[in-house]
PyMOL Python script that loads the backbone (N, CA, C, O; Angstrom):
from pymol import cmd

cmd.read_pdbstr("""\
ATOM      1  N   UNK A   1    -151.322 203.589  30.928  1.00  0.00           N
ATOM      2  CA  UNK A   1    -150.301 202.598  31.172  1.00  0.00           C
ATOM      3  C   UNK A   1    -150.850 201.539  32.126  1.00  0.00           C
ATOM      4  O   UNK A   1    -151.260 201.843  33.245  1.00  0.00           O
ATOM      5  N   UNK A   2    -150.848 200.528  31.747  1.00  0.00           N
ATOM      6  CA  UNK A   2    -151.164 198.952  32.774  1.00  0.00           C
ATOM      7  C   UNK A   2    -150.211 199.092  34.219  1.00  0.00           C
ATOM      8  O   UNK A   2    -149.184 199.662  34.590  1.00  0.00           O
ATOM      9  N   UNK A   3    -151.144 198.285  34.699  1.00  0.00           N
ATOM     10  CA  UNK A   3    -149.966 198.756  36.026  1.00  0.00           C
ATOM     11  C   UNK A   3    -149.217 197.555  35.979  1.00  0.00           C
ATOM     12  O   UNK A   3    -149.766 196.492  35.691  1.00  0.00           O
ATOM     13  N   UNK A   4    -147.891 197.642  36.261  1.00  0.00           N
ATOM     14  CA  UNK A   4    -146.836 196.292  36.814  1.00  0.00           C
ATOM     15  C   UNK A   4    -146.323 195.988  38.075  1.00  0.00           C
ATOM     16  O   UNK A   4    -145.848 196.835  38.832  1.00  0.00           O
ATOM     17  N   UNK A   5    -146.388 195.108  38.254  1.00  0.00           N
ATOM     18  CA  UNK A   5    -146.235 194.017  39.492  1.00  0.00           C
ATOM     19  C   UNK A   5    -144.937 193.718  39.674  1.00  0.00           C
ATOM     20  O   UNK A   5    -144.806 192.894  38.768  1.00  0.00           O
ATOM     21  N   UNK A   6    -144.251 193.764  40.009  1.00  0.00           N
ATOM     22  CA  UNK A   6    -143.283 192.874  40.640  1.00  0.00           C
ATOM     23  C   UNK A   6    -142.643 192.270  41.504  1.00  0.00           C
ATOM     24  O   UNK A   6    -142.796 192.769  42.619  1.00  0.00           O
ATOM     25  N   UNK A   7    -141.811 191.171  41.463  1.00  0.00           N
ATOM     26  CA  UNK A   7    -141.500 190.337  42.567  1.00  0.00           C
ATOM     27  C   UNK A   7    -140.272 190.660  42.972  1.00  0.00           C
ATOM     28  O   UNK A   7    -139.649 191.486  42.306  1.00  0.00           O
ATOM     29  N   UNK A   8    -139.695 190.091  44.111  1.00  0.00           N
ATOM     30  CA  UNK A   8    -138.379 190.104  44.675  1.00  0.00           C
ATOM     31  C   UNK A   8    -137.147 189.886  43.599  1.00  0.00           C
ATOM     32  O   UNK A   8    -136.346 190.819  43.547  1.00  0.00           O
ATOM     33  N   UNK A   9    -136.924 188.836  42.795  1.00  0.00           N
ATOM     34  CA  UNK A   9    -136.443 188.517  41.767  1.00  0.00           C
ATOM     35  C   UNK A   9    -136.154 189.367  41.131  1.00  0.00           C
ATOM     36  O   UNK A   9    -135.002 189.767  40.962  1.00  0.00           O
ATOM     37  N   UNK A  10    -137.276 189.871  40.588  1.00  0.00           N
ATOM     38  CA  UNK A  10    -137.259 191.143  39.430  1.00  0.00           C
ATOM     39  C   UNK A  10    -136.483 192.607  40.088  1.00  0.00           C
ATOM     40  O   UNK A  10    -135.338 192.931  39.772  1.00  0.00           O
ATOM     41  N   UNK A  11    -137.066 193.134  40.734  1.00  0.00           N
ATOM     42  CA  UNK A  11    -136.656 194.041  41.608  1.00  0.00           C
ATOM     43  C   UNK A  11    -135.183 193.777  41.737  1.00  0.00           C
ATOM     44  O   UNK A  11    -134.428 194.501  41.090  1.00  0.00           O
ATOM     45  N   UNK A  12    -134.693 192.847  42.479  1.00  0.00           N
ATOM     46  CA  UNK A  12    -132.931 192.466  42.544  1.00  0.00           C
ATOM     47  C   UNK A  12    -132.584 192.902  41.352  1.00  0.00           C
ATOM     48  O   UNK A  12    -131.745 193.794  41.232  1.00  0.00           O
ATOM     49  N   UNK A  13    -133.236 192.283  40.221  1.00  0.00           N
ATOM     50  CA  UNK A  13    -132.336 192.074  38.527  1.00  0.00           C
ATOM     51  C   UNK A  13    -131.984 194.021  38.560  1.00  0.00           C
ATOM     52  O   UNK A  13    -130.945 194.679  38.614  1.00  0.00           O
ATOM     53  N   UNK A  14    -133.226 194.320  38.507  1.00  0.00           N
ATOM     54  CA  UNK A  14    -133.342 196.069  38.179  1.00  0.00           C
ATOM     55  C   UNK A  14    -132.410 196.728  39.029  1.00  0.00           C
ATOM     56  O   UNK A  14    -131.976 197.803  38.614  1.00  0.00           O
ATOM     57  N   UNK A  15    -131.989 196.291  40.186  1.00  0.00           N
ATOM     58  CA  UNK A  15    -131.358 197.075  41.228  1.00  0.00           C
ATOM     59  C   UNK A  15    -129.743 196.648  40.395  1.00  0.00           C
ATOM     60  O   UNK A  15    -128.828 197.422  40.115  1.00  0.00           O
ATOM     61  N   UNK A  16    -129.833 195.139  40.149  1.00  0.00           N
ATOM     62  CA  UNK A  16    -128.259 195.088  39.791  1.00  0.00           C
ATOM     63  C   UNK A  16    -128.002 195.679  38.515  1.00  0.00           C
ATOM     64  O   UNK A  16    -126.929 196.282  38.487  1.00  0.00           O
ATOM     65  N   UNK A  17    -128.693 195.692  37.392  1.00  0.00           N
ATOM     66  CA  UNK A  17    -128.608 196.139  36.335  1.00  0.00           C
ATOM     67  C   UNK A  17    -128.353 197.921  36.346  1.00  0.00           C
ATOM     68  O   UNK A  17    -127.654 198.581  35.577  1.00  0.00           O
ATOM     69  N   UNK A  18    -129.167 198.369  37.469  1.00  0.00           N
ATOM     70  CA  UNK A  18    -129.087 199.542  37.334  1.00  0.00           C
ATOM     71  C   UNK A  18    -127.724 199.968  38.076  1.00  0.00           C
ATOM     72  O   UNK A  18    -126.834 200.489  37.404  1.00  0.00           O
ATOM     73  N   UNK A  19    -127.590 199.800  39.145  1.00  0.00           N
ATOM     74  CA  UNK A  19    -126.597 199.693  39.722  1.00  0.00           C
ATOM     75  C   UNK A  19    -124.916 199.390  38.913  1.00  0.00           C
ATOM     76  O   UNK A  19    -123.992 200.136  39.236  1.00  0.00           O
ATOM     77  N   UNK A  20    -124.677 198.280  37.902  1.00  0.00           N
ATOM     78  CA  UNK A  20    -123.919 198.246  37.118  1.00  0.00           C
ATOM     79  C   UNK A  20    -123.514 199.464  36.159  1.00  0.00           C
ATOM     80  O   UNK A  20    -122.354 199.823  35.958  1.00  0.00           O
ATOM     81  N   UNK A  21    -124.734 200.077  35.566  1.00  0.00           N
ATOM     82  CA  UNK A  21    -124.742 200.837  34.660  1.00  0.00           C
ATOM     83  C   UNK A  21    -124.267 201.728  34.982  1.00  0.00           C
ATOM     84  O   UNK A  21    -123.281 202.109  34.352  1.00  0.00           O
ATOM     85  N   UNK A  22    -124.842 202.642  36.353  1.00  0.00           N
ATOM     86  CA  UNK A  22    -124.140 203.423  36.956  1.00  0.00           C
ATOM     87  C   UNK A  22    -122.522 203.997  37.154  1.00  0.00           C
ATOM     88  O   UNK A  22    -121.882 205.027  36.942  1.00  0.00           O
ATOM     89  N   UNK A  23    -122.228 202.075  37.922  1.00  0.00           N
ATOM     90  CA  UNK A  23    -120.701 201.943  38.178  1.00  0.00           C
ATOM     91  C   UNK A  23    -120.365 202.601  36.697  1.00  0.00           C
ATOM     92  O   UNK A  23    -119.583 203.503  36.998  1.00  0.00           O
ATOM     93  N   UNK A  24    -120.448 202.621  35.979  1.00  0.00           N
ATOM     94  CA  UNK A  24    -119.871 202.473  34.578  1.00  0.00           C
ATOM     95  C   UNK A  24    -119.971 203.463  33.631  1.00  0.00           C
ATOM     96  O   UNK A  24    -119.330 203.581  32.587  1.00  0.00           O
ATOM     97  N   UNK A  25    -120.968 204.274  34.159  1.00  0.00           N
ATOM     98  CA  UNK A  25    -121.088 205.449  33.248  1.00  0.00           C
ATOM     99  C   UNK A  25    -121.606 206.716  34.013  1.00  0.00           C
ATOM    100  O   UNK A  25    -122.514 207.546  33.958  1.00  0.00           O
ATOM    101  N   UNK A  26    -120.620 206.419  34.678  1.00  0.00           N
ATOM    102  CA  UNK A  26    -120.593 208.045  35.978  1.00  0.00           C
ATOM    103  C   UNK A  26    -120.810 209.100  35.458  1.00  0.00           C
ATOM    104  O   UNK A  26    -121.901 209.593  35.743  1.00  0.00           O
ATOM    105  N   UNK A  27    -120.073 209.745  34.675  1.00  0.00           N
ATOM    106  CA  UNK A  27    -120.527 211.043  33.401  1.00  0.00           C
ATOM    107  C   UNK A  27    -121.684 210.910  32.852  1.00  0.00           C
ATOM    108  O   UNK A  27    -122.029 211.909  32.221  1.00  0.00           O
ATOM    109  N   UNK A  28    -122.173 210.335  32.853  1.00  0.00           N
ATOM    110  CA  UNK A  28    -123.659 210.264  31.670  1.00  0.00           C
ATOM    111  C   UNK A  28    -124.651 210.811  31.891  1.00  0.00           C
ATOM    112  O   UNK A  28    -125.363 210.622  32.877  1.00  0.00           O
ATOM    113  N   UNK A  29    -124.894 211.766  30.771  1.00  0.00           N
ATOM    114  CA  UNK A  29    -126.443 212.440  31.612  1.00  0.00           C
ATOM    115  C   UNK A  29    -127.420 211.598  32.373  1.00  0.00           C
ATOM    116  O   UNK A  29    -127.583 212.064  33.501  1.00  0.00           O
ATOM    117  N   UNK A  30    -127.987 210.732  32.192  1.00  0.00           N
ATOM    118  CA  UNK A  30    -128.860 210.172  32.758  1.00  0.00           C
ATOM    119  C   UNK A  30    -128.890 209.718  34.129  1.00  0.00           C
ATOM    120  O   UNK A  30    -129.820 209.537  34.915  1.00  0.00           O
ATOM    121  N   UNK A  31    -127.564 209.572  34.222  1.00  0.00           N
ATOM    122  CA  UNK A  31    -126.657 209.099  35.865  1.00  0.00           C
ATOM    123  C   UNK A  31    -127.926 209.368  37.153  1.00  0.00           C
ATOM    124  O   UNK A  31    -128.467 208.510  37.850  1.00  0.00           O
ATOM    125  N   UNK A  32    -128.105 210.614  37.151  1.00  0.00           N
ATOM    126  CA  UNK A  32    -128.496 210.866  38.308  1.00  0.00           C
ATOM    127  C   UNK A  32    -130.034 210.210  38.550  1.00  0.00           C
ATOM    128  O   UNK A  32    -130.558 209.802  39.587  1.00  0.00           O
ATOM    129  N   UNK A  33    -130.627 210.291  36.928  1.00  0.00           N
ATOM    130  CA  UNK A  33    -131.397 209.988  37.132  1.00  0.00           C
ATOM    131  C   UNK A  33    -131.688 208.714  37.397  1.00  0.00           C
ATOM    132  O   UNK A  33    -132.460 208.557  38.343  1.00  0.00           O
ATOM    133  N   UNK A  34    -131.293 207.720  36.833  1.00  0.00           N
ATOM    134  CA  UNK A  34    -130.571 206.299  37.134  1.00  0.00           C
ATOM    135  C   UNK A  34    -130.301 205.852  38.772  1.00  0.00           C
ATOM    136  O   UNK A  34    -130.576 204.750  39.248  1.00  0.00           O
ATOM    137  N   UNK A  35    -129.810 206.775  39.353  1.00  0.00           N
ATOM    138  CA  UNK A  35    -129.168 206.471  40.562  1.00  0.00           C
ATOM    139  C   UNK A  35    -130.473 207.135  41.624  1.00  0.00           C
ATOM    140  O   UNK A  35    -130.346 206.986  42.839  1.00  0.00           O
ATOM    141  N   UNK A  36    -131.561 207.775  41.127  1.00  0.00           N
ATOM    142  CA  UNK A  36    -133.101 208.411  41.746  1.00  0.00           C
ATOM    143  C   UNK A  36    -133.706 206.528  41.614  1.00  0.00           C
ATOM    144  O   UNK A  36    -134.261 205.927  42.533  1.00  0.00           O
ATOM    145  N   UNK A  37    -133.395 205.966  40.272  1.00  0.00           N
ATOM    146  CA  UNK A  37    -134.517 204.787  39.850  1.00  0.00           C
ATOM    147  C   UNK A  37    -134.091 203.423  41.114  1.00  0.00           C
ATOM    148  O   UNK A  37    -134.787 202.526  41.590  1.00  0.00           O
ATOM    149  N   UNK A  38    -132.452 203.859  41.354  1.00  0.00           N
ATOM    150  CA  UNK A  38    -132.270 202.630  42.084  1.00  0.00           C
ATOM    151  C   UNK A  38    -132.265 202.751  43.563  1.00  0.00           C
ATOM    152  O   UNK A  38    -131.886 201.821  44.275  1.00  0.00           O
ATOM    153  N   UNK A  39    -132.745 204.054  44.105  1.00  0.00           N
ATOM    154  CA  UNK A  39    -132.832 204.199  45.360  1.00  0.00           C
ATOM    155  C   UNK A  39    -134.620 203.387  45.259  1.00  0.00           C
ATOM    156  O   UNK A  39    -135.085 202.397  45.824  1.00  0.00           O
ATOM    157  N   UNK A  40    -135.199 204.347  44.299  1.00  0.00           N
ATOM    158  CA  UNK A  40    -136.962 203.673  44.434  1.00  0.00           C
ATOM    159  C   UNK A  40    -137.346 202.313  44.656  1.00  0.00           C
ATOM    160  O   UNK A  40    -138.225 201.823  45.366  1.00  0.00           O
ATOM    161  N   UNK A  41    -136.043 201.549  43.489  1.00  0.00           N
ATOM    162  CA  UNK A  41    -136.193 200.482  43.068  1.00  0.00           C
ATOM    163  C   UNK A  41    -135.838 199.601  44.895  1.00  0.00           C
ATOM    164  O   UNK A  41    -136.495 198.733  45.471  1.00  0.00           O
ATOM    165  N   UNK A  42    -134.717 200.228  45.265  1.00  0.00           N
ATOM    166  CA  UNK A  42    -134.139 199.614  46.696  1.00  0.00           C
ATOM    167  C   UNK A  42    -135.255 199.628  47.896  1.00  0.00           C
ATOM    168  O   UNK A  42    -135.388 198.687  48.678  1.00  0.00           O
ATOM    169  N   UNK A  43    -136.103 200.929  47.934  1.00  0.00           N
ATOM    170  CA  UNK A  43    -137.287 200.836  48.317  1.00  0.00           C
ATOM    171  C   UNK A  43    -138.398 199.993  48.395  1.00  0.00           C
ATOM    172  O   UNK A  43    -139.188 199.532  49.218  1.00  0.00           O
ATOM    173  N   UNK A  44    -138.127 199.981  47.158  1.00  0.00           N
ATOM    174  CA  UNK A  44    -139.676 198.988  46.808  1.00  0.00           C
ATOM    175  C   UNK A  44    -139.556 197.691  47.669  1.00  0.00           C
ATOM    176  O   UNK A  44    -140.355 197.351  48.541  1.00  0.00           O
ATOM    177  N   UNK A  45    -138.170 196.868  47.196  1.00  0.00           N
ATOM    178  CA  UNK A  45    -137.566 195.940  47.594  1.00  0.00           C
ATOM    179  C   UNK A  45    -137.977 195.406  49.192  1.00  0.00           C
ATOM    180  O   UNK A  45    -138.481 194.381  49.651  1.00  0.00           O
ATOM    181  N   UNK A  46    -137.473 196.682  49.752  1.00  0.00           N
ATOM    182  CA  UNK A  46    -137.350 196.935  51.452  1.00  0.00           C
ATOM    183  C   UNK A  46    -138.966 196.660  51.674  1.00  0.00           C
ATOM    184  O   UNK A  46    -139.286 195.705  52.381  1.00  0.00           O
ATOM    185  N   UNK A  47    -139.868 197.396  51.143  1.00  0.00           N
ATOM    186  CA  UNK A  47    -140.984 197.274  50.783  1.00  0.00           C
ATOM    187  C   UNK A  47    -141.727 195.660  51.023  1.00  0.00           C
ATOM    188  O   UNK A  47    -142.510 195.219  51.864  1.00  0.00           O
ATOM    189  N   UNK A  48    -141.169 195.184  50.058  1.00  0.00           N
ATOM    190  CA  UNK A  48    -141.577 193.713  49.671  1.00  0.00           C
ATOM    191  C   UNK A  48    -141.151 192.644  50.596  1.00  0.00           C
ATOM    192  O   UNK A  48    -141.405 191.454  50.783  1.00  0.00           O
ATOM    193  N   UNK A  49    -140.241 193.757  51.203  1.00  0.00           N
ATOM    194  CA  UNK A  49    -139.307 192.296  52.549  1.00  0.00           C
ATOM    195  C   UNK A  49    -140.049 192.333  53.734  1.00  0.00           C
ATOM    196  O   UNK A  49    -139.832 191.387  54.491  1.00  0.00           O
ATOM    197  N   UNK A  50    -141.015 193.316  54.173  1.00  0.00           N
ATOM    198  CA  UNK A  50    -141.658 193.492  55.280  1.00  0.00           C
ATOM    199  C   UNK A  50    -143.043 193.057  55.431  1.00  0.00           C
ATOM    200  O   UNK A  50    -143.579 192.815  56.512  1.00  0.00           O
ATOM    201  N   UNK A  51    -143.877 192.928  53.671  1.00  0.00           N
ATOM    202  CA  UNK A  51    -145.055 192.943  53.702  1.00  0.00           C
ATOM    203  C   UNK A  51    -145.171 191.253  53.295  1.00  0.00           C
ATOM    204  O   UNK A  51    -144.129 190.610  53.165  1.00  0.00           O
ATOM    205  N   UNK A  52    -146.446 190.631  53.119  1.00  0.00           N
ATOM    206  CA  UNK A  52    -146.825 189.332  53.140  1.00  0.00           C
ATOM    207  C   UNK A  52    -146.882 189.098  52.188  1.00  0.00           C
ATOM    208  O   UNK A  52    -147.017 187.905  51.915  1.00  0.00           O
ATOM    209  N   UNK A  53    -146.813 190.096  51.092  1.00  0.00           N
ATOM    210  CA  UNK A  53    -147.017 189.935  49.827  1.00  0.00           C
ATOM    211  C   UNK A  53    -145.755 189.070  49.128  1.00  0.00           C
ATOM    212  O   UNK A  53    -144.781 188.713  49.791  1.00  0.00           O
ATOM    213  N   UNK A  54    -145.921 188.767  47.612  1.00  0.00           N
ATOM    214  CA  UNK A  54    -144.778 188.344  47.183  1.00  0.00           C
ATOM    215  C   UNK A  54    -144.572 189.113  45.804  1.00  0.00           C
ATOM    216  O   UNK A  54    -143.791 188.730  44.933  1.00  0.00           O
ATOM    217  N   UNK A  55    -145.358 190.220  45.720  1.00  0.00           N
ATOM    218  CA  UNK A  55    -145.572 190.962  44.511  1.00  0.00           C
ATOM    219  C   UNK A  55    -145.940 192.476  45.199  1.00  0.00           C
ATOM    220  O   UNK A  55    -146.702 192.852  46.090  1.00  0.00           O
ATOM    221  N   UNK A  56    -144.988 193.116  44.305  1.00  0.00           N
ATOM    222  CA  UNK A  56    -145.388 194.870  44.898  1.00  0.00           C
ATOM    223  C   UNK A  56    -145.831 195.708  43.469  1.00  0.00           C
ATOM    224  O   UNK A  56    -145.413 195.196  42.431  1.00  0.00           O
ATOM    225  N   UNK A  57    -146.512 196.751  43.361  1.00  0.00           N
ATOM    226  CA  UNK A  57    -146.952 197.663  42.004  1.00  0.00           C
ATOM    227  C   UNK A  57    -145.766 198.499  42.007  1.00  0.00           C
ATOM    228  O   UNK A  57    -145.447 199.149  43.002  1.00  0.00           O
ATOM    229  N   UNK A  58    -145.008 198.503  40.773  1.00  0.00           N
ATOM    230  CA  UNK A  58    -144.220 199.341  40.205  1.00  0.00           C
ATOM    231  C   UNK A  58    -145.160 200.452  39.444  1.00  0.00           C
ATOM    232  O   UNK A  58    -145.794 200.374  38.393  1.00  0.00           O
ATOM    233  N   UNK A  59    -144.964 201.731  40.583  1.00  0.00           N
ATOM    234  CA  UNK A  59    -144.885 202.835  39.965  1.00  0.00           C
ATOM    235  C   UNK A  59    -143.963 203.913  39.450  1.00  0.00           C
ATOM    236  O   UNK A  59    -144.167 205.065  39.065  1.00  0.00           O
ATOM    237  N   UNK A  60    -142.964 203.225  39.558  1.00  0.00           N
ATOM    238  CA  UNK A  60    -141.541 203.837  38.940  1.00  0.00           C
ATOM    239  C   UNK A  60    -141.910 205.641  38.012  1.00  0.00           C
ATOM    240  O   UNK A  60    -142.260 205.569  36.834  1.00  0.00           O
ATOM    241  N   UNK A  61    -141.844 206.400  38.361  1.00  0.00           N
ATOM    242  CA  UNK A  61    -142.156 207.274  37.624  1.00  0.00           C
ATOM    243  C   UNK A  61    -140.985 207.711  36.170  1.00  0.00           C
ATOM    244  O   UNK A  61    -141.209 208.364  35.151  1.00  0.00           O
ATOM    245  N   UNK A  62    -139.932 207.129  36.580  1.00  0.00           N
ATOM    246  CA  UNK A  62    -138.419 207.235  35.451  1.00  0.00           C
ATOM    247  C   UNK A  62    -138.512 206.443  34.117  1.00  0.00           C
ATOM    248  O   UNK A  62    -138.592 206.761  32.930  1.00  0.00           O
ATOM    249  N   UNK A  63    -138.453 204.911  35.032  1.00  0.00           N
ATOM    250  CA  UNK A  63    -138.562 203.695  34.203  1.00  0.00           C
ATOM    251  C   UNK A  63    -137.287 203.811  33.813  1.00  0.00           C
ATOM    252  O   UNK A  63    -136.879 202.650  33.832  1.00  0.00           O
ATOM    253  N   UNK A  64    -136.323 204.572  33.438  1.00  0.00           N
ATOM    254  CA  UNK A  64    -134.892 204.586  32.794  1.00  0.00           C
ATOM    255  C   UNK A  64    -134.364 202.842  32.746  1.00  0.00           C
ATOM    256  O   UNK A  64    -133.825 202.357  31.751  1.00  0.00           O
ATOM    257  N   UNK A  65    -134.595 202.212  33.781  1.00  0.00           N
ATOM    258  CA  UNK A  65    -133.897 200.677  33.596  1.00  0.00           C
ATOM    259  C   UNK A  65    -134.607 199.866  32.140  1.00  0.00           C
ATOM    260  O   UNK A  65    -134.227 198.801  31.654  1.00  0.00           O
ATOM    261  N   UNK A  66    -135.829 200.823  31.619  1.00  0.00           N
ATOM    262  CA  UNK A  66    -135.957 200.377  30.566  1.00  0.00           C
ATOM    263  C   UNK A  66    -135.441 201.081  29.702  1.00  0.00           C
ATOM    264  O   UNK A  66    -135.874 200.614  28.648  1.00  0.00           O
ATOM    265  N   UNK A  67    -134.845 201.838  29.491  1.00  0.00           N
ATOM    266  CA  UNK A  67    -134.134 203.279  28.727  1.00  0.00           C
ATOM    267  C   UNK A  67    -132.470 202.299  28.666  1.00  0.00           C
ATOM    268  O   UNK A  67    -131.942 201.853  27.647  1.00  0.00           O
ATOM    269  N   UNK A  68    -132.143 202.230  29.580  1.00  0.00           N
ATOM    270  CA  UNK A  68    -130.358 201.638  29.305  1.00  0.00           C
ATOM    271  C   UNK A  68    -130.800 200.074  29.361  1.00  0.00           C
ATOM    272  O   UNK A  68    -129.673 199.589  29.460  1.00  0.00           O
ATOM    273  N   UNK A  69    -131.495 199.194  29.364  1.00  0.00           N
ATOM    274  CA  UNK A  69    -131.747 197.898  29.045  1.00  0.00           C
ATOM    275  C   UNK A  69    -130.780 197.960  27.540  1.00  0.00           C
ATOM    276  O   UNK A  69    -129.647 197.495  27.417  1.00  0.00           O
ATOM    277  N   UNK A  70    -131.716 198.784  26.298  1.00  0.00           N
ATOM    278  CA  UNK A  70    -131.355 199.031  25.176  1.00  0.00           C
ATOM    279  C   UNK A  70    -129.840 198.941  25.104  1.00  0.00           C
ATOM    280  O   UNK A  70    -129.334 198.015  24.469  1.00  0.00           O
ATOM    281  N   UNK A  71    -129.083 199.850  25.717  1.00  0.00           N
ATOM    282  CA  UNK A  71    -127.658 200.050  25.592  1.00  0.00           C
ATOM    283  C   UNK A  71    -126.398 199.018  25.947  1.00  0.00           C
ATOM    284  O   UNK A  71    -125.254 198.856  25.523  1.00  0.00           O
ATOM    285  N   UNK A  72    -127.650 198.122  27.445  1.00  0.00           N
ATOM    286  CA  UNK A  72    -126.809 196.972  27.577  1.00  0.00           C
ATOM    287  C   UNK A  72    -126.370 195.523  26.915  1.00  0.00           C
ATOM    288  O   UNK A  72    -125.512 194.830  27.461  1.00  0.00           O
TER     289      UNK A  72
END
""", "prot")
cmd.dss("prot")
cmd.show_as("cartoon", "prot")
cmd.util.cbc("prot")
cmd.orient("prot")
């Protein structure tokens, strides 16, 4: 797998997207796992706000925000 980069921007989108999905489908198997992707994802973020960088490596081990992208 290539590694991916991302920026502040991106990171927000994933946090809100994931975050939405959540609100919304509390029962759903995947939930928890979903709600593991957006703590990482909130991390990363926190991450990116401290360092000089303007780009951080997503190593997301879930990826699920690409899993319910599909559904949204």
């Amino acid at each position: 797998m290539d590694k991916e980069y991302l920026n502040k921007e991106e990171l927000l989108e994933r946090i809100k997207v994931l975050d939405d999905w959540i609100l919304n489908n509390v029962d759903a198997p995947m939930s928890g796992t979903a709600i593991a992707e957006l703590f990482y994802y909130t991390e990363l973020a926190d991450k990116l706000d401290v360092s000089s960088s303007e780009i951080i490596q997503n190593s997301c081990p879930t990826q699920i925000y690409q899993q319910i992208g599909i559904h949204i």
